[in-house]
N, CA, C and O atoms as a DFTB+ gen file, in Angstrom:
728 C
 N C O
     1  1      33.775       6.012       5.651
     2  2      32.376       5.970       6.010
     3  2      32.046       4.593       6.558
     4  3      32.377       3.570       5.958
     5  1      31.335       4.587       7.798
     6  2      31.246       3.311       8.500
     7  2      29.900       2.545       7.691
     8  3      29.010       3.372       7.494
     9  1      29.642       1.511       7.311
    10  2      28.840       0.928       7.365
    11  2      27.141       0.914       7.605
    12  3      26.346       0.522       6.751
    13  1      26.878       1.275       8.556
    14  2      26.092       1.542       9.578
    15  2      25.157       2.845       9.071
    16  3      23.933       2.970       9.092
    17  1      26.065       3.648       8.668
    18  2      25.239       4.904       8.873
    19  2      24.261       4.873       7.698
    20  3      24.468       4.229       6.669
    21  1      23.191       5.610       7.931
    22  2      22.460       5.302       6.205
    23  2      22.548       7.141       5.426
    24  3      22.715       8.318       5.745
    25  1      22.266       6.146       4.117
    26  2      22.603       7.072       3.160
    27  2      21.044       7.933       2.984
    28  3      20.029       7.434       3.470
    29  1      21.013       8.857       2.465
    30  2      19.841       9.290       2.399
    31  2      19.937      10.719       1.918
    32  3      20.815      11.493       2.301
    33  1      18.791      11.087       0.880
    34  2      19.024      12.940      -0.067
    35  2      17.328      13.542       0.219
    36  3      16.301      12.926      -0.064
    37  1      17.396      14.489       0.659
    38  2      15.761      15.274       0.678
    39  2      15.757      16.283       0.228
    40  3      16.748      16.915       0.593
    41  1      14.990      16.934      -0.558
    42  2      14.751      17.399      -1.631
    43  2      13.278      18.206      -1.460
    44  3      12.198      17.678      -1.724
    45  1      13.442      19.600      -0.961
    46  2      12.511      20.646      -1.017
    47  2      11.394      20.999      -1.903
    48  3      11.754      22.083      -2.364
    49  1      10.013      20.659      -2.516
    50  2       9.681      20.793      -3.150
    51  2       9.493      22.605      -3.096
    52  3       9.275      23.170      -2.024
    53  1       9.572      23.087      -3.929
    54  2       9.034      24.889      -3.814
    55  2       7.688      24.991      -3.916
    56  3       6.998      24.056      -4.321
    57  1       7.127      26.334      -3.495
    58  2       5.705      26.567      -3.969
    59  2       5.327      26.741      -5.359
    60  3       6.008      27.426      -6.122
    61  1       3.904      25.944      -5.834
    62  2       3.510      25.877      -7.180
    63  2       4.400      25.054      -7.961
    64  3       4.608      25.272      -9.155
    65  1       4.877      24.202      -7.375
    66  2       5.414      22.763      -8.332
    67  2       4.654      21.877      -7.756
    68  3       4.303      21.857      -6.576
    69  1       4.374      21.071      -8.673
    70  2       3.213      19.867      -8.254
    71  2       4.328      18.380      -8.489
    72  3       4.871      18.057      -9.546
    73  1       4.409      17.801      -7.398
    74  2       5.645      16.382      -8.036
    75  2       4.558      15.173      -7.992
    76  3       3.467      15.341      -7.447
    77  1       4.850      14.200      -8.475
    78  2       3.894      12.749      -8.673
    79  2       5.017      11.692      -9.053
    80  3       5.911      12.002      -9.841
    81  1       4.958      10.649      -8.569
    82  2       5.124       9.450      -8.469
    83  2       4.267       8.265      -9.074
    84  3       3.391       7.852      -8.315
    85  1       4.356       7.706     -10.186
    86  2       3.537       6.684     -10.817
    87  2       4.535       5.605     -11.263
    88  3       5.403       5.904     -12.083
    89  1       4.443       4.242     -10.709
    90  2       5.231       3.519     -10.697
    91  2       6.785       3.890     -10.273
    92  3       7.030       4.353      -9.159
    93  1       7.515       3.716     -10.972
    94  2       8.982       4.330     -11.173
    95  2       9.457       5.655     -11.733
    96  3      10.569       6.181     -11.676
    97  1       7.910       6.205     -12.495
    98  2       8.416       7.583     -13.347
    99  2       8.007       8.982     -12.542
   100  3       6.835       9.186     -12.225
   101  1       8.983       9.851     -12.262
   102  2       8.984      10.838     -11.329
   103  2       8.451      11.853     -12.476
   104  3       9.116      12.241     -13.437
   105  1       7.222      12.173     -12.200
   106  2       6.660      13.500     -13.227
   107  2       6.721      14.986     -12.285
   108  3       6.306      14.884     -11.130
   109  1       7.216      16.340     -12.738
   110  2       7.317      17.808     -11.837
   111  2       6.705      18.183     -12.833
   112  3       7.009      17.828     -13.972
   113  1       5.613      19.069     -12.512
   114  2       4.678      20.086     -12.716
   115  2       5.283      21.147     -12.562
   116  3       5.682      21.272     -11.405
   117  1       5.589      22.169     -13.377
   118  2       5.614      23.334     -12.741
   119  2       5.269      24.690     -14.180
   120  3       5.063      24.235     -15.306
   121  1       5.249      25.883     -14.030
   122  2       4.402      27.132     -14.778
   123  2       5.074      26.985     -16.394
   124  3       4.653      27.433     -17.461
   125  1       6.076      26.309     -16.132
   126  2       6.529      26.012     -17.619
   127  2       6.703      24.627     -18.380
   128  3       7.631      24.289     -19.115
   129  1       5.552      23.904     -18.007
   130  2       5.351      22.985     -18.207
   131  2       5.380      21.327     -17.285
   132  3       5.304      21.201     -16.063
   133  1       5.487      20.409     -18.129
   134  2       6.123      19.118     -17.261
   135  2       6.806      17.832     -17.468
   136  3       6.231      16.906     -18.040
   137  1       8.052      17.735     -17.011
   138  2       8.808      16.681     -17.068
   139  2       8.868      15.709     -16.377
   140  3       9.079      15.761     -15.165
   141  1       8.619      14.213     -17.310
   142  2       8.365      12.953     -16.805
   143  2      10.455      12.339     -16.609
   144  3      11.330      12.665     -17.412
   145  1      10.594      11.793     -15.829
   146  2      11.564      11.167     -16.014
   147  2      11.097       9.782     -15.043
   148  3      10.348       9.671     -14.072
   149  1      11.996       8.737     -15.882
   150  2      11.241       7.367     -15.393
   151  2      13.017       6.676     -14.463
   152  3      14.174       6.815     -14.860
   153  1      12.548       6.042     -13.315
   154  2      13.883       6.043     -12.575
   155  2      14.059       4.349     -11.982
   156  3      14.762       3.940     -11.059
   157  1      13.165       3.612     -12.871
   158  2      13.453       2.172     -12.683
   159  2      14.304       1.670     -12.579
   160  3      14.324       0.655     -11.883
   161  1      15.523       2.167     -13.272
   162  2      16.801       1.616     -13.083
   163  2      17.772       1.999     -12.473
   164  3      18.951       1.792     -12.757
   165  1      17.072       2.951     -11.043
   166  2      18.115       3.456     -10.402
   167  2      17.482       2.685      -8.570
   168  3      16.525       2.863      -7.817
   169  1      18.722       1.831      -8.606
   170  2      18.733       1.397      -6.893
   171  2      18.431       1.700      -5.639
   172  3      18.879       1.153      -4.631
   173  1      17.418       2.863      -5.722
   174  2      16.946       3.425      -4.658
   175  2      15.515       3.757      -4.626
   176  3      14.757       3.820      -5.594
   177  1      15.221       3.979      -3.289
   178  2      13.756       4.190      -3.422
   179  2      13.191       6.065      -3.449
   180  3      13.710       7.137      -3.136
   181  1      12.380       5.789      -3.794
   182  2      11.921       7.321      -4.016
   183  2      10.476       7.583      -3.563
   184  3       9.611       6.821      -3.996
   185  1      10.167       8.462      -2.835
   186  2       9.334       8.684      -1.916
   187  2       8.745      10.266      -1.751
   188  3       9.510      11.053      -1.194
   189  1       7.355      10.806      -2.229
   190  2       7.458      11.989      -1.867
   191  2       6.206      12.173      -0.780
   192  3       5.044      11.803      -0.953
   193  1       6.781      12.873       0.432
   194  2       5.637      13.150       1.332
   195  2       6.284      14.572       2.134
   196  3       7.472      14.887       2.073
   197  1       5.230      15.339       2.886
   198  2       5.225      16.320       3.520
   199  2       5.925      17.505       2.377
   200  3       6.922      18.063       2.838
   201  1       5.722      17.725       1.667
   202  2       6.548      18.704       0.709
   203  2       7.907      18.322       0.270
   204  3       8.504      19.338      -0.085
   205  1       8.570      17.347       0.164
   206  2      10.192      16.665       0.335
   207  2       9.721      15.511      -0.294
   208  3       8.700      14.838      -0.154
   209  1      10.824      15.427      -1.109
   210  2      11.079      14.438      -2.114
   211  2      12.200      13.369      -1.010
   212  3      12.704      14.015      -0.091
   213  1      12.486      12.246      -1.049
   214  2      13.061      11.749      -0.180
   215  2      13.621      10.342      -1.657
   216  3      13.064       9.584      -2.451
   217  1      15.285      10.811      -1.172
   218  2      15.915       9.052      -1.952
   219  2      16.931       8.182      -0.734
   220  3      17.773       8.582       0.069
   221  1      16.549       7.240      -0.960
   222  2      16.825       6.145      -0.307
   223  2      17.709       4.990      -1.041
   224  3      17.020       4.098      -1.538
   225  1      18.939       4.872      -1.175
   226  2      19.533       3.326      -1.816
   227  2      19.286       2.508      -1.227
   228  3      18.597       2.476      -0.207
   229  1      19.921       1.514      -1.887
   230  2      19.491      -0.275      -1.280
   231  2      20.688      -0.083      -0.408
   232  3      20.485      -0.340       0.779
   233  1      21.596       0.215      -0.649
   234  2      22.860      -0.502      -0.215
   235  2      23.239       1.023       1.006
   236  3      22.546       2.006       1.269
   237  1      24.430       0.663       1.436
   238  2      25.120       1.884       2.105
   239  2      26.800       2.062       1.814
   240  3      27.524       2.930       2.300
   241  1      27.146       1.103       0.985
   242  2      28.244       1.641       0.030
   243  2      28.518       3.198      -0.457
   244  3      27.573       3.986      -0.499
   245  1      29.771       3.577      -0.801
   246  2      29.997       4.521      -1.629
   247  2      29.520       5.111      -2.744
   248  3      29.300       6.297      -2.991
   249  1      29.334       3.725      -3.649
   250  2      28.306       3.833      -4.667
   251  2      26.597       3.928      -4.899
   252  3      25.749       4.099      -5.775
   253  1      26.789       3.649      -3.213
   254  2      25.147       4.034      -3.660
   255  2      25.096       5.190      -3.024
   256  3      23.989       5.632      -3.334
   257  1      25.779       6.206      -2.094
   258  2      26.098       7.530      -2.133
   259  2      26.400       8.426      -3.342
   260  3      26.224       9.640      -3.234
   261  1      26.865       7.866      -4.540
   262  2      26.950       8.059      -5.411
   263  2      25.710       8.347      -6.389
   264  3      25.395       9.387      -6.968
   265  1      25.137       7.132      -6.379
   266  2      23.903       7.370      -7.295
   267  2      22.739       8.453      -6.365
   268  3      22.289       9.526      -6.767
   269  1      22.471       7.817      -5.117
   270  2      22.143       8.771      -4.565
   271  2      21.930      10.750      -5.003
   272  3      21.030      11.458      -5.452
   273  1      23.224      10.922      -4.575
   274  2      23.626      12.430      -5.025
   275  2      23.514      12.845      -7.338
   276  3      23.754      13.882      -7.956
   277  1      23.122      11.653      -7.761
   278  2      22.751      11.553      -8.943
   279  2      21.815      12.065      -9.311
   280  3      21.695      13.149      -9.883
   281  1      20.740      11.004      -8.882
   282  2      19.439      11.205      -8.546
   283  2      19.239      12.414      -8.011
   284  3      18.579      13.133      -8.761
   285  1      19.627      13.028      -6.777
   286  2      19.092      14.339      -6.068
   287  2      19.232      15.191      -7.300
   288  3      18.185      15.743      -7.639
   289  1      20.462      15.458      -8.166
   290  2      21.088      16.671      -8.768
   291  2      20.412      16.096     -10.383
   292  3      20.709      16.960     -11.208
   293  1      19.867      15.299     -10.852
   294  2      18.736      15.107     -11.664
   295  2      17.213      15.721     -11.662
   296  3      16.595      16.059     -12.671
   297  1      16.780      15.786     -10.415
   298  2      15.373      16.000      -9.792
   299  2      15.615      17.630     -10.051
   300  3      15.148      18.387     -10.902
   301  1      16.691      17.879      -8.780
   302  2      17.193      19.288      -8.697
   303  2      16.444      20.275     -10.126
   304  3      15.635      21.198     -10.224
   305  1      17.373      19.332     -11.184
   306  2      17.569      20.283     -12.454
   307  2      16.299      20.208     -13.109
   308  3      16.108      20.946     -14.076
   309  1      15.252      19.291     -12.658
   310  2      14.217      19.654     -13.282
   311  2      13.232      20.265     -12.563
   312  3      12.201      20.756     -13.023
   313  1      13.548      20.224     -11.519
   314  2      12.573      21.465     -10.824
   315  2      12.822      22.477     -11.139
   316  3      11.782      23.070     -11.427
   317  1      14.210      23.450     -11.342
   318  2      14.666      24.536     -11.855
   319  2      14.200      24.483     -13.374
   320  3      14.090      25.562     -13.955
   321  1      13.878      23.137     -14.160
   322  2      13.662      23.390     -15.489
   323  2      12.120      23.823     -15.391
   324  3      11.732      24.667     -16.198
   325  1      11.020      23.188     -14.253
   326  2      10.021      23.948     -14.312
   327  2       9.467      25.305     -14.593
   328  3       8.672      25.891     -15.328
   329  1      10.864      25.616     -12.976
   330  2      10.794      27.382     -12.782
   331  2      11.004      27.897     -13.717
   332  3      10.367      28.802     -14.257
   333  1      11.917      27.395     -14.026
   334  2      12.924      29.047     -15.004
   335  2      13.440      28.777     -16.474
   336  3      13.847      29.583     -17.311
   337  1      13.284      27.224     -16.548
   338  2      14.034      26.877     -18.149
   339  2      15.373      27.080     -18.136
   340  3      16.026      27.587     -17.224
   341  1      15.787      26.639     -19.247
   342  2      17.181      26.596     -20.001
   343  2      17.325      27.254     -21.053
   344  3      16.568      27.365     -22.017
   345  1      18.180      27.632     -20.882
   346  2      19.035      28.381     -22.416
   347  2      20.016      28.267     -23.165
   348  3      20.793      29.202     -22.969
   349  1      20.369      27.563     -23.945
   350  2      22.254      26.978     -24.886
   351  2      21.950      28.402     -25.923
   352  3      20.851      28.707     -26.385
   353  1      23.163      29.096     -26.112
   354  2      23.501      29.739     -26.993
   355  2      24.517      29.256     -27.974
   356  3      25.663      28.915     -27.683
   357  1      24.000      29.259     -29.132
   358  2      25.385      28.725     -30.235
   359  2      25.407      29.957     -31.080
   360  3      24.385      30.619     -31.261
   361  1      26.610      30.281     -31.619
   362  2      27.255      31.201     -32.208
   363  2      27.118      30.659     -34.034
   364  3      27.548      29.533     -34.286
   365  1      26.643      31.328     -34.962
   366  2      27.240      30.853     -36.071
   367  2      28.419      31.280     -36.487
   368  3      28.564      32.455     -36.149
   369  1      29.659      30.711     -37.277
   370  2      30.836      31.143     -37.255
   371  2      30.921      30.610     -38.906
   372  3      30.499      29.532     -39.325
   373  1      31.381      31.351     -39.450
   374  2      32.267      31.024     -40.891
   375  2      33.080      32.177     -41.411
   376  3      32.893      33.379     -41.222
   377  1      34.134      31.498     -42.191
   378  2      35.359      32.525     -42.740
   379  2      34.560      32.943     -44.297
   380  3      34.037      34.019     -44.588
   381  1      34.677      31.696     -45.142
   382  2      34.053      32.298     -46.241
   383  2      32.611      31.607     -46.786
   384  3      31.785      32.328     -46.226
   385  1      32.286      31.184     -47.118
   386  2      30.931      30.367     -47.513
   387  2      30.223      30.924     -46.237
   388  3      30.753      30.820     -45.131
   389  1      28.672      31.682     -46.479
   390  2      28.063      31.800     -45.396
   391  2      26.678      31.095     -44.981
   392  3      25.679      30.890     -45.671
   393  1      26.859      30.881     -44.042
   394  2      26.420      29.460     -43.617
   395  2      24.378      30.105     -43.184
   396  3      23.834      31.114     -42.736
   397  1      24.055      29.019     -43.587
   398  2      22.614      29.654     -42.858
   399  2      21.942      28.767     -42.635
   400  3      22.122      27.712     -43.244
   401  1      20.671      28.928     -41.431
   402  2      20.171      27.862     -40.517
   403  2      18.944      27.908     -40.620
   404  3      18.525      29.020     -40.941
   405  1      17.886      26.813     -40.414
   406  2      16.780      27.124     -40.393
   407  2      16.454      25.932     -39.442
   408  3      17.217      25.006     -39.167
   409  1      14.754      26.189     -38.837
   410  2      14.413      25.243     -38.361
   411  2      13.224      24.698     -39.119
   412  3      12.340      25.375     -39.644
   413  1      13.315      23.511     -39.106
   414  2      11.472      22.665     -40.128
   415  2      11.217      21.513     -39.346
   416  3      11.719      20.392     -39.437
   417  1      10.362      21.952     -38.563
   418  2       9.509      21.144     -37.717
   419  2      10.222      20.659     -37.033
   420  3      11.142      21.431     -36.763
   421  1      10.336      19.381     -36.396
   422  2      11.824      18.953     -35.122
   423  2      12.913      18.670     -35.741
   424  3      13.482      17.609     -35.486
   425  1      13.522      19.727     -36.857
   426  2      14.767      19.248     -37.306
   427  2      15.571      21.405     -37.896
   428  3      15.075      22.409     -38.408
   429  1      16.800      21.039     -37.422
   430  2      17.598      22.215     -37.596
   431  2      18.729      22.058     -38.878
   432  3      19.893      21.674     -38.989
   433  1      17.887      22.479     -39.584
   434  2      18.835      22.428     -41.604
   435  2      19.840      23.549     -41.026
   436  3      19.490      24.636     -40.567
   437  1      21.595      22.908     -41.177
   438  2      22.609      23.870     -41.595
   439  2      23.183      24.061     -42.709
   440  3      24.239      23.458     -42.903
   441  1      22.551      25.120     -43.951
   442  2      22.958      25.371     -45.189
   443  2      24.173      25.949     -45.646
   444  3      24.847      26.627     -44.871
   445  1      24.428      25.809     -46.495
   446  2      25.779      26.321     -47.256
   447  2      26.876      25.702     -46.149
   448  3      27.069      26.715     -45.476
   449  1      27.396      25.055     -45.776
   450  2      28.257      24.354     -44.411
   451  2      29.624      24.580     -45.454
   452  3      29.934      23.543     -46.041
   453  1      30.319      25.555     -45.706
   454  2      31.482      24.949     -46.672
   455  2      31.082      24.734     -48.186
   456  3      31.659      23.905     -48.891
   457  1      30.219      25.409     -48.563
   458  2      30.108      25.370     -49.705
   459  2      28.982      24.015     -50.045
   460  3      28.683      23.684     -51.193
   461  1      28.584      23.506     -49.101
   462  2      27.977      21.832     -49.335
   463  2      26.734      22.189     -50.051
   464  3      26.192      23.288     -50.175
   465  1      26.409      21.053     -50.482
   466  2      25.090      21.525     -51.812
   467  2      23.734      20.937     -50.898
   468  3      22.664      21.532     -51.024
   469  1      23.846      19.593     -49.860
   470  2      23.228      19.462     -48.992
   471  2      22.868      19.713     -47.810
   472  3      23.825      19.241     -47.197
   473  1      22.167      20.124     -47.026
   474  2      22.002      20.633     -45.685
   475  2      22.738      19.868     -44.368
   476  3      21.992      18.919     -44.126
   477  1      23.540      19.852     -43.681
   478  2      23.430      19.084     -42.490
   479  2      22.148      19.490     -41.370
   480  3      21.831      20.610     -40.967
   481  1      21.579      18.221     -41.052
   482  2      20.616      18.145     -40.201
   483  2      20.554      17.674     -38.999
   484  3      21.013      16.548     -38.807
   485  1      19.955      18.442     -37.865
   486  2      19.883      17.259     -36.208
   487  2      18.863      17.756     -36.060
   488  3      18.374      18.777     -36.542
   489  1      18.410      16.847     -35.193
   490  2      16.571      16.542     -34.444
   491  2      17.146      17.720     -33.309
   492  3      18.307      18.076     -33.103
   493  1      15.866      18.175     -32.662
   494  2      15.530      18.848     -31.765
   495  2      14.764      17.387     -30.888
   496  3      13.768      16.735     -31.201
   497  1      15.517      17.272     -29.942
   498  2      14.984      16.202     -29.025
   499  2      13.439      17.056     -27.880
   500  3      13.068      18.229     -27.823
   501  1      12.990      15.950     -27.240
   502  2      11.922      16.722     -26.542
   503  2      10.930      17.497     -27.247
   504  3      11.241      18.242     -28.177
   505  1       9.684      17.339     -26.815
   506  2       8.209      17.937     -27.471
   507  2       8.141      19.765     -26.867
   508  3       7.561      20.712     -27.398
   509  1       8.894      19.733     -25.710
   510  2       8.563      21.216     -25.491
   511  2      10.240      22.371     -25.169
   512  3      10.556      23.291     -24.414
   513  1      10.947      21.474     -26.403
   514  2      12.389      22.323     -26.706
   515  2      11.800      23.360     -28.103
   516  3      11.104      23.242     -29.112
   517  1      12.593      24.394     -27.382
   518  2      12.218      25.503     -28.727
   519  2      13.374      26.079     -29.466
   520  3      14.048      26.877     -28.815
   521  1      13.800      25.802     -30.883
   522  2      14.913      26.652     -31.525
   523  2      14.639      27.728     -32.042
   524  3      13.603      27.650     -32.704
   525  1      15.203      28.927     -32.042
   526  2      15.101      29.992     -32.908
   527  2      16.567      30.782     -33.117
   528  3      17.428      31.013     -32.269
   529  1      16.548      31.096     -34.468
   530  2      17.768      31.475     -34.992
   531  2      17.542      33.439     -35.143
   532  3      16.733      34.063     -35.829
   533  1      18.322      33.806     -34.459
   534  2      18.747      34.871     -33.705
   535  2      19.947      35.659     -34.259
   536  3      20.972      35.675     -33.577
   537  1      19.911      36.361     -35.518
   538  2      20.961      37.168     -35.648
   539  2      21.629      36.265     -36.444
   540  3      21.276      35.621     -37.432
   541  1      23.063      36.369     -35.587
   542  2      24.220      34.827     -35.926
   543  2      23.795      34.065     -34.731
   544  3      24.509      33.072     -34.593
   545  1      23.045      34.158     -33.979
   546  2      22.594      33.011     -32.948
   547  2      21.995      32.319     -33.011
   548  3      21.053      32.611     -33.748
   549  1      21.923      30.925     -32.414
   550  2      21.153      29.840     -32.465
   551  2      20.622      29.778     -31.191
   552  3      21.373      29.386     -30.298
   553  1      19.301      30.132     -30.873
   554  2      19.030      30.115     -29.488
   555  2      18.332      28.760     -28.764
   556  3      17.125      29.001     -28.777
   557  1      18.550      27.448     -28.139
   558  2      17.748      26.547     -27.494
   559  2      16.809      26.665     -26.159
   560  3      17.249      26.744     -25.012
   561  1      15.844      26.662     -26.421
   562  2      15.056      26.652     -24.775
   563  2      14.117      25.956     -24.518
   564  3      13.190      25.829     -25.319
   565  1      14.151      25.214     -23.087
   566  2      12.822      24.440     -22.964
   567  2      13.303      24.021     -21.594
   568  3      14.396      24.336     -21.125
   569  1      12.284      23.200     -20.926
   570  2      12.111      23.079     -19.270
   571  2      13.106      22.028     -18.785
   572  3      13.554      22.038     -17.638
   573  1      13.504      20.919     -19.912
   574  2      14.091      19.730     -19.531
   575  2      16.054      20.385     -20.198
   576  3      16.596      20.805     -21.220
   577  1      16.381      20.054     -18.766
   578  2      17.492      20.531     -19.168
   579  2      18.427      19.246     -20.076
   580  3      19.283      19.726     -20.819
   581  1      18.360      18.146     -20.074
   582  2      18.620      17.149     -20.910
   583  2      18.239      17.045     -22.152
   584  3      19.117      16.500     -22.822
   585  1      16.994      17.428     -22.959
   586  2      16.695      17.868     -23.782
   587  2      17.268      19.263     -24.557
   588  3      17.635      19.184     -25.729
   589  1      17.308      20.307     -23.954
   590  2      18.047      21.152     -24.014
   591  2      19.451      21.265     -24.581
   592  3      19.806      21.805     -25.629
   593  1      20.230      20.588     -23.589
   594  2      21.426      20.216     -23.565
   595  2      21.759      19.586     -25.290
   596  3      22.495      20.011     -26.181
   597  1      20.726      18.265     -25.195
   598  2      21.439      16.945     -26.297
   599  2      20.759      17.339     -27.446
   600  3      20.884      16.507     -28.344
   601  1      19.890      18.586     -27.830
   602  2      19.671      19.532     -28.811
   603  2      20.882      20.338     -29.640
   604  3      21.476      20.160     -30.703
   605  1      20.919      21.402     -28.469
   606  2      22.508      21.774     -28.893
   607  2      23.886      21.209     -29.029
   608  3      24.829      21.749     -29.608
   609  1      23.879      19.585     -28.174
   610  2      24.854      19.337     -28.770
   611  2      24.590      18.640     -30.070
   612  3      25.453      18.534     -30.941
   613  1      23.427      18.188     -30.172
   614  2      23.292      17.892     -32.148
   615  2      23.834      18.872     -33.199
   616  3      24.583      18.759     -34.170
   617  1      22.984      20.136     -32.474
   618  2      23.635      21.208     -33.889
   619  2      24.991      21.357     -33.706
   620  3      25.457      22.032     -34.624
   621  1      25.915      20.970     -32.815
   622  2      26.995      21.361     -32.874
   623  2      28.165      20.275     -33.284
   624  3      29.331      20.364     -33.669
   625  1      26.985      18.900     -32.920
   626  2      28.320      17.569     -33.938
   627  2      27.787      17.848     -35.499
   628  3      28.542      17.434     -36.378
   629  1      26.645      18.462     -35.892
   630  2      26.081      18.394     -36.959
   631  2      27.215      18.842     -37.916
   632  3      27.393      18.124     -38.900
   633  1      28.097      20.056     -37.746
   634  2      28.975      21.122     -38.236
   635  2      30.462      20.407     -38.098
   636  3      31.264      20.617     -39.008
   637  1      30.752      19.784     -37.270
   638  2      31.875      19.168     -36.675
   639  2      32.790      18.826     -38.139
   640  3      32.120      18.428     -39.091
   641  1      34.145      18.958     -38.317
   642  2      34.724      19.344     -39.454
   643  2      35.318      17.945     -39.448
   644  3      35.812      17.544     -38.394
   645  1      35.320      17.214     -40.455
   646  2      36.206      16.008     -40.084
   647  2      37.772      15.865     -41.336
   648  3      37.764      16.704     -42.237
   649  1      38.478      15.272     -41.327
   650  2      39.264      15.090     -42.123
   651  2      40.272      16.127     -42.888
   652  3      40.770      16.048     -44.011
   653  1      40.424      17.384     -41.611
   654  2      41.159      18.635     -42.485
   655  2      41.496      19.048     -40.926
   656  3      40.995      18.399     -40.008
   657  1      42.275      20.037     -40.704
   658  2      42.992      20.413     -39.814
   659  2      41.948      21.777     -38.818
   660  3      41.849      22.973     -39.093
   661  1      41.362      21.070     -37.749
   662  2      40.221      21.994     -36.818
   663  2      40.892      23.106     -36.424
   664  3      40.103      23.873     -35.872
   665  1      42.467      23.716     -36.477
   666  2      42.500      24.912     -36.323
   667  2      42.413      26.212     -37.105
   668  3      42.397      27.404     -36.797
   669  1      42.353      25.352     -38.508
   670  2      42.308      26.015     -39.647
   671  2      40.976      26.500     -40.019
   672  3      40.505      27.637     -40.021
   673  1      40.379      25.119     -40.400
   674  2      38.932      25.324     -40.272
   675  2      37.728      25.503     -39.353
   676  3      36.844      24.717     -39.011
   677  1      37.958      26.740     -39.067
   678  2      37.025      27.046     -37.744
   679  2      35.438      26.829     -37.817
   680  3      34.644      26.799     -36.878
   681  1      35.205      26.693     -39.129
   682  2      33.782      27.181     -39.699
   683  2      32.400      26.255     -38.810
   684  3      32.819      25.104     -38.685
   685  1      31.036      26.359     -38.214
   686  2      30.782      25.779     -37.497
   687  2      29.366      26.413     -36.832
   688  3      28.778      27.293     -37.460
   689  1      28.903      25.992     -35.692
   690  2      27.936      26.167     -34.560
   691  2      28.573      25.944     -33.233
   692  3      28.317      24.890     -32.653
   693  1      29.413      26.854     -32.658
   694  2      29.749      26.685     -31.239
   695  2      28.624      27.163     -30.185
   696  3      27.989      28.216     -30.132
   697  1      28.608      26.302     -29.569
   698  2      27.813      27.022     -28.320
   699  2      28.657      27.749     -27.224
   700  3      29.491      27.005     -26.708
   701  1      28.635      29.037     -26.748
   702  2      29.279      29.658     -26.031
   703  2      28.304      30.281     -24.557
   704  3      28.860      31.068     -23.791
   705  1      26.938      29.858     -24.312
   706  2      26.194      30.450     -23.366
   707  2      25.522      28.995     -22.557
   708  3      24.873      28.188     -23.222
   709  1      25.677      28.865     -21.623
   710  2      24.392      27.459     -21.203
   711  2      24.551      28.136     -19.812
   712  3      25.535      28.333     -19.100
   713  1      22.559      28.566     -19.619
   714  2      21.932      29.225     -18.412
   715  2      20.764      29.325     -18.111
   716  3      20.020      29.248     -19.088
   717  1      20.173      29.495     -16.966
   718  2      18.781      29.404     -16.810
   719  2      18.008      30.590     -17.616
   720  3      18.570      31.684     -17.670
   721  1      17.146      30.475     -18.044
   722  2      16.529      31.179     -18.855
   723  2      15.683      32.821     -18.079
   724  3      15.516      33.969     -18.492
   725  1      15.348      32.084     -16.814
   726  2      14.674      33.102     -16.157
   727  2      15.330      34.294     -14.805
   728  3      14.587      35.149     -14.324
């Protein structure tokens, strides 16, 4: 890549998403709520006009092609988190001790874990992530797919077996589903 050429990502807003720009923090509006993400520490400029989101780096390096295409596929996922949401599916799994889950307020109690007399616990990150326990399922949903995401992976280091042999002891919260909700 020569030098010269400039780098540059544009970015379609859809109908009925509302985007805003306040200082550095990129806020999307859309029917399922709204996600702020703040982008001060990313080397490029950000710009929204005519319906198009527009990023711009400082530089014309590789790396700022890099962050670039970061940024775009960040924005991306929260415009889709507007539309349609996210979904992590976790499986409950145990051989013998049966395990049971609850949610209390932003925190997901995993009972009986192996016989344990105490609960293992993880936060539900984000104000508009929703858990509900489903059968043997653990279902996550909400607009921010990062939230989403670092939800389910809490409940799933929560269970994480340490100090005994992981093929043996299967017992746990796997997640086996991550998809748009709508």
């Amino acid at each position: 890549m020569s030098s010269d050429q400039e780098i540059m990502a544009e970015i379609a807003i859809p109908d009925g998403i509302k985007v805003s720009k306040e200082a550095n923090t990129v806020s999307i509006k859309g029917k399922l709520g709204t996600i702020k993400k703040d982008f001060s520490r990313l080397p490029a400029n950000i710009t929204i006009e005519n319906n198009r989101i527009t990023i711009k780096p400082y530089g014309t390096r590789k790396k700022d092609l890099a962050v670039t295409n970061t940024a775009r596929s960040i924005i991306e996922s929260m415009i889709r988190g507007v539309e349609k949401g996210f979904t992590y599916k976790l499986k409950i799994i145990f051989a013998h001790f049966p395990i049971s889950v609850k949610v209390k307020g932003k925190e997901v109690h995993v009972e009986n874990f192996f016989g344990e007399r105490s609960a293992r616990v993880s936060k539900i990150i984000g104000d508009s992530t929703k858990v509900s326990v489903v059968g043997e399922d653990v279902v996550v949903q909400g607009p921010s797919l990062e939230d989403v995401s670092q939800t389910a992976a809490n409940i799933e280091l929560s269970t994480k077996v340490k100090d005994k042999d992981q093929r043996v002891f299967l017992d746990g919260l796997y997640i086996y589903s991550k998809e748009e909700s709508m």
